[in-house]
Backbone as CSV, one residue per row, in Angstrom:
resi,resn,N_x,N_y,N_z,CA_x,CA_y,CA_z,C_x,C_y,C_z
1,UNK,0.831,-1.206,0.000,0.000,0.000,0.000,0.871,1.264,0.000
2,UNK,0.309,2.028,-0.206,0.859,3.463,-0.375,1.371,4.061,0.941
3,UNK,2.051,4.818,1.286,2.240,5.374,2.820,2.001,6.450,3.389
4,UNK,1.068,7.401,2.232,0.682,8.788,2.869,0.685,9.498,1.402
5,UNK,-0.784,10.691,1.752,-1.058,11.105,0.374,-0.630,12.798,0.976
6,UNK,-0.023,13.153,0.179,0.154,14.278,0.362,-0.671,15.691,-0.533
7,UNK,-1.171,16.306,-0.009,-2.347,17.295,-0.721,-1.523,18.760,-1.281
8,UNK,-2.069,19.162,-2.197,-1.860,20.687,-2.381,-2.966,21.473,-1.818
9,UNK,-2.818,22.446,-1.530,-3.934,23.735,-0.926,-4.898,24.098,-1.659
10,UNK,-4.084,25.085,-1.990,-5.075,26.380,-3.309,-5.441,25.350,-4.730
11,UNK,-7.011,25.801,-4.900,-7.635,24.775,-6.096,-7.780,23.024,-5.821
12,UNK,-6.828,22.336,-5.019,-6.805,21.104,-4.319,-8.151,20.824,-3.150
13,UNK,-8.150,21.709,-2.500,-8.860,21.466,-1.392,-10.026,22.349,-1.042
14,UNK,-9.682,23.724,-1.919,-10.960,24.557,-1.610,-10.495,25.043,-2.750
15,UNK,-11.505,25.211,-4.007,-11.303,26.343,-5.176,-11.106,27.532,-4.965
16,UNK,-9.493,27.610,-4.743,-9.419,29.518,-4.133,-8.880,29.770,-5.707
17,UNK,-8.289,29.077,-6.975,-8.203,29.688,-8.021,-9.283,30.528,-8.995
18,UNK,-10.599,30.116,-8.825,-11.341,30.388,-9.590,-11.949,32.032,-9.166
19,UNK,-11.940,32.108,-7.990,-12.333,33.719,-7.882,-11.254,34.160,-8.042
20,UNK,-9.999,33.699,-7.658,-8.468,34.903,-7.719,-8.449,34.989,-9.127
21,UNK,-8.843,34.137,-10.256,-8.944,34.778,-11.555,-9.866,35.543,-11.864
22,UNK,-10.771,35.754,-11.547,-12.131,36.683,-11.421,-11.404,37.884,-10.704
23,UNK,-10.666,38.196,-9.792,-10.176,39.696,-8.910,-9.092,39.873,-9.213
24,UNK,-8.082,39.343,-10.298,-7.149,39.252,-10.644,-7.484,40.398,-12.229
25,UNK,-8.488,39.539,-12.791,-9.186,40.380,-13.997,-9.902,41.650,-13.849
26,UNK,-10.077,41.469,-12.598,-11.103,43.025,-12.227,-10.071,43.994,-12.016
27,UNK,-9.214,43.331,-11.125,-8.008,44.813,-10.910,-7.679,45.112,-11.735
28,UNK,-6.611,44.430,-12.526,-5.984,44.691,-13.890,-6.818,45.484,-14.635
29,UNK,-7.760,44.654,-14.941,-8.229,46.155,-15.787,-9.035,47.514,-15.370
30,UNK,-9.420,47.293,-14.046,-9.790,48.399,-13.480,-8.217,49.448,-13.353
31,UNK,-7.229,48.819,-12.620,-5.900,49.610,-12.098,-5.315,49.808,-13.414
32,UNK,-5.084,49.288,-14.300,-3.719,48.569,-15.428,-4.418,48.641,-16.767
33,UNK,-5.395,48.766,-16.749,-6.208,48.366,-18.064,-5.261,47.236,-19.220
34,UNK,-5.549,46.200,-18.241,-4.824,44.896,-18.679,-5.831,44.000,-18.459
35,UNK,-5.814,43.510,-20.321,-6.783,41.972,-20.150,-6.764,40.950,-19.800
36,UNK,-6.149,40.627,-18.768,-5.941,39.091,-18.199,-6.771,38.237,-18.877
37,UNK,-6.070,36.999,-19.356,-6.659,35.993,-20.171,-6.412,34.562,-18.904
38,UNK,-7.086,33.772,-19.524,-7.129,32.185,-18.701,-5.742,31.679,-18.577
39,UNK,-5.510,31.966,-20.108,-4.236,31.521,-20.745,-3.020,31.716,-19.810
40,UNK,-3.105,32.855,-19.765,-1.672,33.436,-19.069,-2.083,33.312,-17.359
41,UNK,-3.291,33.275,-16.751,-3.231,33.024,-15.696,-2.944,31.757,-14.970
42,UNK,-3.418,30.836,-16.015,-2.817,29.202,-15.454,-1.100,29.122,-15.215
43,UNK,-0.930,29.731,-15.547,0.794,29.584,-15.776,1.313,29.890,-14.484
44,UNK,1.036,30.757,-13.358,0.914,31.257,-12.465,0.241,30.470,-11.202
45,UNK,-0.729,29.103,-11.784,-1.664,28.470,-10.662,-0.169,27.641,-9.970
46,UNK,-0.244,27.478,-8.747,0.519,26.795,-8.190,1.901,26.831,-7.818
47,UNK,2.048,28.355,-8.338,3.605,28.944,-8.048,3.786,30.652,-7.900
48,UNK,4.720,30.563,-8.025,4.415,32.623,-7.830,3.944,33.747,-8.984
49,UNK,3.764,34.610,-8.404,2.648,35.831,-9.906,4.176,36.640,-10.265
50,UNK,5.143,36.253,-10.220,6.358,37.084,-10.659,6.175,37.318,-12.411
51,UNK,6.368,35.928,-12.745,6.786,36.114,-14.791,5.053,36.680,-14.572
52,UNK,4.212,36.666,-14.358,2.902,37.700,-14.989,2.927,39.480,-14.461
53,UNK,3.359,39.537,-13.103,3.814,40.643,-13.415,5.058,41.377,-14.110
54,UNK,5.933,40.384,-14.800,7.080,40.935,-15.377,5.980,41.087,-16.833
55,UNK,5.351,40.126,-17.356,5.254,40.556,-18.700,3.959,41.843,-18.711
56,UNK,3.239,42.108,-17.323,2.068,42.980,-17.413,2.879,44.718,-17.632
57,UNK,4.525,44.521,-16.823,5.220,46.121,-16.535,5.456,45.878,-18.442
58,UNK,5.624,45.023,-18.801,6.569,45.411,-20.514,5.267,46.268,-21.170
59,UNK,3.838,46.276,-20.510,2.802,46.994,-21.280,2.341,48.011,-20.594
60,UNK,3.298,48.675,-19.386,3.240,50.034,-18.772,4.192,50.538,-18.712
61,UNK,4.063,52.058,-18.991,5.257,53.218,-19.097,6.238,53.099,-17.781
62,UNK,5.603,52.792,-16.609,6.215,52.837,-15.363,5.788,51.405,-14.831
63,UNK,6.602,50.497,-13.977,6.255,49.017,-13.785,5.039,49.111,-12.269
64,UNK,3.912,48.394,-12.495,3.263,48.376,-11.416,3.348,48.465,-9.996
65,UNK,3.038,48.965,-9.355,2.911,48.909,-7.638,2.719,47.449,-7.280
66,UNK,3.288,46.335,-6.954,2.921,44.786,-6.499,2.281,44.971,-5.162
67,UNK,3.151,45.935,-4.409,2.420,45.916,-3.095,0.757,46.148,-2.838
68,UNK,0.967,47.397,-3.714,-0.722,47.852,-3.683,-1.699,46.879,-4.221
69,UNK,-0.936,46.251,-5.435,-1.768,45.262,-6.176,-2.286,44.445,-5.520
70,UNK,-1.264,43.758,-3.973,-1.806,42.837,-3.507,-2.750,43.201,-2.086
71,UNK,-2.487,44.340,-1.911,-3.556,44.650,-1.298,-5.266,44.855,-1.622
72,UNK,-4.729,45.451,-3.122,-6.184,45.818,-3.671,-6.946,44.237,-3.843
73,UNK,-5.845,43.167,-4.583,-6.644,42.145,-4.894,-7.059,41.226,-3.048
74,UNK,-6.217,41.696,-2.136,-6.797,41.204,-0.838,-7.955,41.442,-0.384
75,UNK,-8.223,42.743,-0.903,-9.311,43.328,0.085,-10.592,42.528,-0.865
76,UNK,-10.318,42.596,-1.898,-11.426,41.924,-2.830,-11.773,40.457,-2.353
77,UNK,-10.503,39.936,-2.166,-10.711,38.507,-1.603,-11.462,38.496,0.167
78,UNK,-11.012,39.199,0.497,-11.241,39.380,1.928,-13.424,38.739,1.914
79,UNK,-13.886,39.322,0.860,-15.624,40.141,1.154,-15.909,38.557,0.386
80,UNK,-15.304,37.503,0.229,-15.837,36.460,-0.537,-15.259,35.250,0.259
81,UNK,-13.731,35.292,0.798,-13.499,34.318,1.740,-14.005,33.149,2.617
82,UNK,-14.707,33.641,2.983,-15.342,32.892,3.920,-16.414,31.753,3.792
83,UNK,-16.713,32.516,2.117,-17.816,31.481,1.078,-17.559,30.384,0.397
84,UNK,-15.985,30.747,0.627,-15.465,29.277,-0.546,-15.464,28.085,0.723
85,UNK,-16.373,27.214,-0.039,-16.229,25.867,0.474,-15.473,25.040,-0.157
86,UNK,-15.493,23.800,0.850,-14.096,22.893,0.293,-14.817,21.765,-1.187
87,UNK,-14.192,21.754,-1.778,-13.920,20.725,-3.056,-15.365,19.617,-2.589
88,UNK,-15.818,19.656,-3.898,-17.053,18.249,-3.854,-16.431,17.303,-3.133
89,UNK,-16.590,16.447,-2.722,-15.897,14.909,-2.279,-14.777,14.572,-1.575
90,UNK,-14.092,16.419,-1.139,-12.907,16.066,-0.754,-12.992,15.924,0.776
91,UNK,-13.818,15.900,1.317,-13.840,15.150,2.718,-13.763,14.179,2.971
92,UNK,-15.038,13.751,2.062,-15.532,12.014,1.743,-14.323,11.417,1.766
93,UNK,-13.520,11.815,0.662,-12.003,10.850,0.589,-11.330,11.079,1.426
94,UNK,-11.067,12.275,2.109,-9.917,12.481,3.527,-10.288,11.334,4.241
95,UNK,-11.560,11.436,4.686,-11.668,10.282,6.080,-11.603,9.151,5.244
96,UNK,-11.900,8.454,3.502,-11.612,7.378,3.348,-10.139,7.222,3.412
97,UNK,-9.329,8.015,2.907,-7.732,7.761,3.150,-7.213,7.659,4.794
98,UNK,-7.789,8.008,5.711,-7.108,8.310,7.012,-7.832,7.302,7.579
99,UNK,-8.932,6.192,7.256,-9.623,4.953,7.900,-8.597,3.877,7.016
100,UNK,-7.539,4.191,6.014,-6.932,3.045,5.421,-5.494,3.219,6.268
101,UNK,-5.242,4.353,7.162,-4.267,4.280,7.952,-3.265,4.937,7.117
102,UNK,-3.169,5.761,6.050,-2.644,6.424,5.430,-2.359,7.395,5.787
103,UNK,-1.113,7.939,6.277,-0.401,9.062,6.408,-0.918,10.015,5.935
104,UNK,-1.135,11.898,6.314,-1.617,12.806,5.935,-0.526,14.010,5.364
105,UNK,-0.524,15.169,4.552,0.301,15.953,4.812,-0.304,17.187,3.792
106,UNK,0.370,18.131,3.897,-0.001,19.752,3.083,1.349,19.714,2.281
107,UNK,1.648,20.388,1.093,2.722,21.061,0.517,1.848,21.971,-0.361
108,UNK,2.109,23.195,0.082,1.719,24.500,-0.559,2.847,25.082,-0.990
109,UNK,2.322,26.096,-2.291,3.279,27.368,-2.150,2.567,28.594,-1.506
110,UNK,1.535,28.148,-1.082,0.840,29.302,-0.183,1.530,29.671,0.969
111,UNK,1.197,30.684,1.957,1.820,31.115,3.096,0.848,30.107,3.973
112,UNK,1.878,29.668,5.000,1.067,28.957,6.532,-0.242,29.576,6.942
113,UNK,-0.127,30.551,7.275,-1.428,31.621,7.865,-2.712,31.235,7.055
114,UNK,-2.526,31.187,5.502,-3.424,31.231,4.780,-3.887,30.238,4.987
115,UNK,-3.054,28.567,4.882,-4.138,27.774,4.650,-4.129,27.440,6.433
116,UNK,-3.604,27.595,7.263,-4.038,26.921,8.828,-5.693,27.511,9.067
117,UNK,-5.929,28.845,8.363,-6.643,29.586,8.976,-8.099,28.943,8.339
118,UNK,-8.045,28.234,6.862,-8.675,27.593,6.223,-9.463,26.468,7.010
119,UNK,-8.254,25.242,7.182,-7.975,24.377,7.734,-9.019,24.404,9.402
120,UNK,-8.701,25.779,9.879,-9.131,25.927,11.270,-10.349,25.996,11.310
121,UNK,-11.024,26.712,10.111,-12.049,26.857,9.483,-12.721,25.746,9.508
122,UNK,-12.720,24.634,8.880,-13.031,23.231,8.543,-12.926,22.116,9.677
123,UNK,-12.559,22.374,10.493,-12.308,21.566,11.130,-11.181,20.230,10.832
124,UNK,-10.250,20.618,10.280,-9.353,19.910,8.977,-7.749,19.612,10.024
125,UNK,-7.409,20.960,10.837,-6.578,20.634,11.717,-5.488,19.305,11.961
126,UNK,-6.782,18.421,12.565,-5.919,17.233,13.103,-5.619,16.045,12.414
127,UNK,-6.091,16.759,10.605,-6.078,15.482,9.800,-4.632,15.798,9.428
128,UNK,-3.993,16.871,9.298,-2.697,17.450,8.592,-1.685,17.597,9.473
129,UNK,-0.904,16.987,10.603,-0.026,17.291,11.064,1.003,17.439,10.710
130,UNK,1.324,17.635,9.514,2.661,17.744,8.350,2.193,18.979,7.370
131,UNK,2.297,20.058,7.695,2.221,21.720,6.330,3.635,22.221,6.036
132,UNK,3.900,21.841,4.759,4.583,22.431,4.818,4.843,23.687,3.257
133,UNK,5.076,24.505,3.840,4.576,26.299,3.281,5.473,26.686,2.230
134,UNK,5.404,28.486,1.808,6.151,28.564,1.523,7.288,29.128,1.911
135,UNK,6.948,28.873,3.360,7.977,29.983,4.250,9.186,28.639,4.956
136,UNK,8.454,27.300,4.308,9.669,25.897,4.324,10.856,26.039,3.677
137,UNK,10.637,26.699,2.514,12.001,26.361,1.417,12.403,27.394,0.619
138,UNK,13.494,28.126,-0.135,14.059,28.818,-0.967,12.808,29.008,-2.121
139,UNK,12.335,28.134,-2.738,11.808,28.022,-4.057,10.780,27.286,-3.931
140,UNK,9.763,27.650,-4.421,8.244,27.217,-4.451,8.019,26.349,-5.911
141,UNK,7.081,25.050,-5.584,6.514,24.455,-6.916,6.833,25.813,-8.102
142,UNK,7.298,25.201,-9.222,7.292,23.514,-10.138,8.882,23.516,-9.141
143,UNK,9.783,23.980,-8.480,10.708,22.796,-7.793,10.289,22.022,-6.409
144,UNK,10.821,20.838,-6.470,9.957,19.936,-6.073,10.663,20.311,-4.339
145,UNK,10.975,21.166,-3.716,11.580,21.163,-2.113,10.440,21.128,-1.415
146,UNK,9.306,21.625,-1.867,7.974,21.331,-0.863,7.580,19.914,-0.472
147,UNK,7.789,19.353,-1.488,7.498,17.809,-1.630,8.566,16.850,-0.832
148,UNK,9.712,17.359,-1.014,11.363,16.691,-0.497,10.607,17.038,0.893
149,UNK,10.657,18.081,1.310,10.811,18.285,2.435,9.098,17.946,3.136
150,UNK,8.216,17.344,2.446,7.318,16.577,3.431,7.830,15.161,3.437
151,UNK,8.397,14.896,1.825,8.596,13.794,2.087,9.609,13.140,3.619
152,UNK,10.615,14.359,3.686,11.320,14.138,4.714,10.573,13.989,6.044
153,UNK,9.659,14.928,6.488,8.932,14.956,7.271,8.140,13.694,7.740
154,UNK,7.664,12.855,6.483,6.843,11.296,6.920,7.677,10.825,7.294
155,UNK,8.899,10.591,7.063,9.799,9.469,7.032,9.533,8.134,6.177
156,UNK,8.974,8.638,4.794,8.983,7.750,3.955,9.949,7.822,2.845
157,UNK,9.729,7.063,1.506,10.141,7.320,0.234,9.368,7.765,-0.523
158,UNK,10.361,8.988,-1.344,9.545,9.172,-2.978,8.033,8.240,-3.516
159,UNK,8.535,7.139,-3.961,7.061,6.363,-4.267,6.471,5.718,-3.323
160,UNK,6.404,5.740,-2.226,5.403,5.664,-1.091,4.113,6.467,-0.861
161,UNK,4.347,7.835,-1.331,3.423,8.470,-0.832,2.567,8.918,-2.921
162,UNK,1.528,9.507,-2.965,0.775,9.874,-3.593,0.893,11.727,-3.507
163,UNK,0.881,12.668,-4.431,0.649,13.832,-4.383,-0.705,14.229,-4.736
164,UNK,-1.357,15.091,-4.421,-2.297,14.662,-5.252,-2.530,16.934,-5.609
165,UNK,-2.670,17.095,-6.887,-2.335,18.493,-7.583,-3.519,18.891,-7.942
166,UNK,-3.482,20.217,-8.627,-4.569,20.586,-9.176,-4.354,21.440,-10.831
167,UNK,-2.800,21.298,-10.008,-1.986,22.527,-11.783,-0.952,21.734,-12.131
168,UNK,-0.490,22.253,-13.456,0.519,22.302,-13.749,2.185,22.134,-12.999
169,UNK,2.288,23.465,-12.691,3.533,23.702,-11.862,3.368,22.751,-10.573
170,UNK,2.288,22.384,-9.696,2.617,21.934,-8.658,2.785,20.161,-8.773
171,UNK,1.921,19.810,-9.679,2.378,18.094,-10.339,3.670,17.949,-10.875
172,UNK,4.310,19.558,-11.372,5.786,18.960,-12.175,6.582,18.823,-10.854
173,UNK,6.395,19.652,-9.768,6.993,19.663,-8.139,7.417,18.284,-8.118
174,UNK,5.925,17.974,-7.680,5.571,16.005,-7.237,6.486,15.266,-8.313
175,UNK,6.393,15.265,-9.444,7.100,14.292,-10.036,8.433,14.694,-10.346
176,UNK,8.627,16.145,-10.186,10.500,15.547,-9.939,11.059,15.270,-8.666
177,UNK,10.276,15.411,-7.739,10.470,15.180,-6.225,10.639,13.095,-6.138
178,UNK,9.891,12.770,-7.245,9.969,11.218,-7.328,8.552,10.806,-6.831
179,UNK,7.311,11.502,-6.371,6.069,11.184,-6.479,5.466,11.162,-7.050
180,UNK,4.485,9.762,-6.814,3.170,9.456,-7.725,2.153,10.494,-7.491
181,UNK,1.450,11.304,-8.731,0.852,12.222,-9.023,-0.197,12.101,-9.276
182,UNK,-1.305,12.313,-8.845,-2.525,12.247,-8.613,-3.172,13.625,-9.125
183,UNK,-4.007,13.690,-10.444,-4.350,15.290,-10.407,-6.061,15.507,-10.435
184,UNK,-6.202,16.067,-10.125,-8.287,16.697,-9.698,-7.880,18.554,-9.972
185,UNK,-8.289,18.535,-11.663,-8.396,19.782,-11.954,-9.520,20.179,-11.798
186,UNK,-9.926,21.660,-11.770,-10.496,22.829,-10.718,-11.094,23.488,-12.346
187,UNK,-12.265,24.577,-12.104,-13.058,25.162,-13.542,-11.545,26.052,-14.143
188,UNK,-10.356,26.471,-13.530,-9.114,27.192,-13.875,-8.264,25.866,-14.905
189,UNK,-8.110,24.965,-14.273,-6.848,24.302,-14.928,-7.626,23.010,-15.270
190,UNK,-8.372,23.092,-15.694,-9.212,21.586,-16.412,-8.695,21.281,-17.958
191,UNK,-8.430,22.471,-18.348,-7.806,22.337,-19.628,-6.499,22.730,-19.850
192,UNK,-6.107,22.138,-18.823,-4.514,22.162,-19.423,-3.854,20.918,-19.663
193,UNK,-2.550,20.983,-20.079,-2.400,19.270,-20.673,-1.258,19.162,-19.225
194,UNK,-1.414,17.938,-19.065,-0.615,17.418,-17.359,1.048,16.507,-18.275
195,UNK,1.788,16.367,-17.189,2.970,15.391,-17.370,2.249,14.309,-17.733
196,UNK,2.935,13.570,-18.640,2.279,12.003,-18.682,2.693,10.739,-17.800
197,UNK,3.317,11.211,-16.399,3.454,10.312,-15.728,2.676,10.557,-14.513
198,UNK,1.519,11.845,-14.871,0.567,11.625,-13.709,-0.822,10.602,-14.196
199,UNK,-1.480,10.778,-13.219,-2.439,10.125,-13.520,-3.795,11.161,-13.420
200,UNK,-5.115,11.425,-14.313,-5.979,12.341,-14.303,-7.202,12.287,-13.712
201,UNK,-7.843,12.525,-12.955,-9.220,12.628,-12.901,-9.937,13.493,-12.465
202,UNK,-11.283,13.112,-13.085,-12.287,14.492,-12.999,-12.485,15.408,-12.162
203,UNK,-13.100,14.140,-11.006,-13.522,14.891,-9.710,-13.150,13.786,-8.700
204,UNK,-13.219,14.535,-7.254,-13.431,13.559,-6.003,-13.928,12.455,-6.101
205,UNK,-15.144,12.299,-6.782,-16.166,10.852,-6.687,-15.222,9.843,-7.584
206,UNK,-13.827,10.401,-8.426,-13.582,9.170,-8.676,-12.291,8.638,-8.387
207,UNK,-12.675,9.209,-6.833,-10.962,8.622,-6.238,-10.754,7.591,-5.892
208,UNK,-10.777,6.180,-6.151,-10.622,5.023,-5.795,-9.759,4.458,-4.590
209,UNK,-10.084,4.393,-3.781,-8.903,4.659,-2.857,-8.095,3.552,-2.757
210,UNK,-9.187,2.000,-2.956,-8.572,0.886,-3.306,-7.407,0.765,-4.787
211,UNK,-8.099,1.514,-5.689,-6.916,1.563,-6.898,-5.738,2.846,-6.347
212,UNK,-5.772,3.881,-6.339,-4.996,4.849,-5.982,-4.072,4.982,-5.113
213,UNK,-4.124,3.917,-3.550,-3.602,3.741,-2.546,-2.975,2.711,-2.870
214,UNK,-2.692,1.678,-4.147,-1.665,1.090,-3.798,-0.777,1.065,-4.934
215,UNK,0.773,0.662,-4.517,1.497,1.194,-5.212,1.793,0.077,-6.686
216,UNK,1.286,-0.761,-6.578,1.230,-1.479,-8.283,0.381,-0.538,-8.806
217,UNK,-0.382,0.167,-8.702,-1.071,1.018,-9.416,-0.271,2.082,-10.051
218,UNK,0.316,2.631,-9.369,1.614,3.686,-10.193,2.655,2.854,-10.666
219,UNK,3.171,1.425,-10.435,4.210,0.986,-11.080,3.883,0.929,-12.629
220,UNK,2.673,0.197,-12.803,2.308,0.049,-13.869,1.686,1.143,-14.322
221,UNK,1.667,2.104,-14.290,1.579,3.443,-14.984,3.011,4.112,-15.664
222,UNK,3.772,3.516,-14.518,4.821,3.997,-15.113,5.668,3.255,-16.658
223,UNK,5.303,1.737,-15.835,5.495,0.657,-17.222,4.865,1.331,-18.709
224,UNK,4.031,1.869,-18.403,3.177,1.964,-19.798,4.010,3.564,-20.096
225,UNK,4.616,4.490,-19.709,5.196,5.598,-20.477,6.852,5.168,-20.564
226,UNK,7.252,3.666,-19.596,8.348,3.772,-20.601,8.384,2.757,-21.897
């Protein structure tokens, strides 16, 4: 069997991508009169807004305020917070993974504060005794130190544990970290194309926990891409 699934935050566990592209588009073009597209915002899910604000200053005379930006887009987030509920099914499967005796854990590139406060929210706490942030490591997803360093934290191996993503950048994390990748894309990143050594699905309802939790299941996934 598998030895512990390790979760991403943002879009993983509560759809916080889908309004931050909605207040992301409102500022910009309210502040910036910049059209934020889908396109260019996925690129950004699961790692830092740096390369989007580098390419937003190449289309202003003077390079944006980041600070203000992130205040303005806070306060926006602030008046909706509290509404985002967690992911269809993703409870259902927490307690089915944690009744198979499966190890728990967080790797975000979010800040601690953000998701504990989530978490505290939910009553989610005592399922996660392993977060680890982005205030853990130098460099945030797509490099995989979030992942190293939970993995360190279980005291397991690379293919022991399951990641389970919602983007791009944070599945390429998991699989150069040496984890099996598990992805449940969000209305933001449903259409994007994944590594082909993860594995895809729709939603929560089709998390198998009997197929997913054990590890001939990723061997032979892997058999088939080499």
């Amino acid at each position: 069997m598998i030895k512990a699934v390790i979760f991403d935050f943002d879009g993983t566990i509560i759809d916080t991508e889908t309004p931050w592209f909605e207040i992301y588009q409102t500022v910009l073009k309210d502040d910036y009169h910049f059209d934020l597209t889908l396109e260019e915002f996925v690129k950004i899910v699961g790692t830092t807004n740096d390369t989007l604000f580098d390419k937003i200053d190449q289309t202003l005379k003077e390079p944006m305020d980041r600070l203000l930006f992130k205040e303005r887009t806070h306060e926006h987030y602030l008046k909706i917070k509290d509404d985002l509920p967690l992911r269809d099914g993703f409870l259902e499967t927490l307690q089915r993974i944690q009744e198979n005796g499966i190890k728990l854990a967080i790797a975000s590139s979010s800040h601690r504060e953000w998701i504990v406060g989530f978490l505290e929210k939910y009553n989610l706490t005592e399922y996660f005794p392993i977060i680890c942030s982005a205030e853990d490591v130098e460099e945030v997803k797509p490099n995989p130190a979030l992942y190293i360093k939970a993995i360190e934290a279980l005291g397991i191996e690379p293919d022991e544990a399951v990641a389970v993503e919602d983007s791009v950048n944070g599945s390429l994390a998991a699989i150069r970290a040496g984890i099996n990748c598990l992805i449940i894309p969000n209305d933001v990143t449903k259409s994007l194309t994944f590594h082909e050594n993860a594995k895809l699905i729709q939603s929560y309802a089709e998390f198998d926990c009997d197929h997913y939790l054990r590890k001939d299941t990723w061997i032979a996934k892997l058999m088939e891409q080499s």
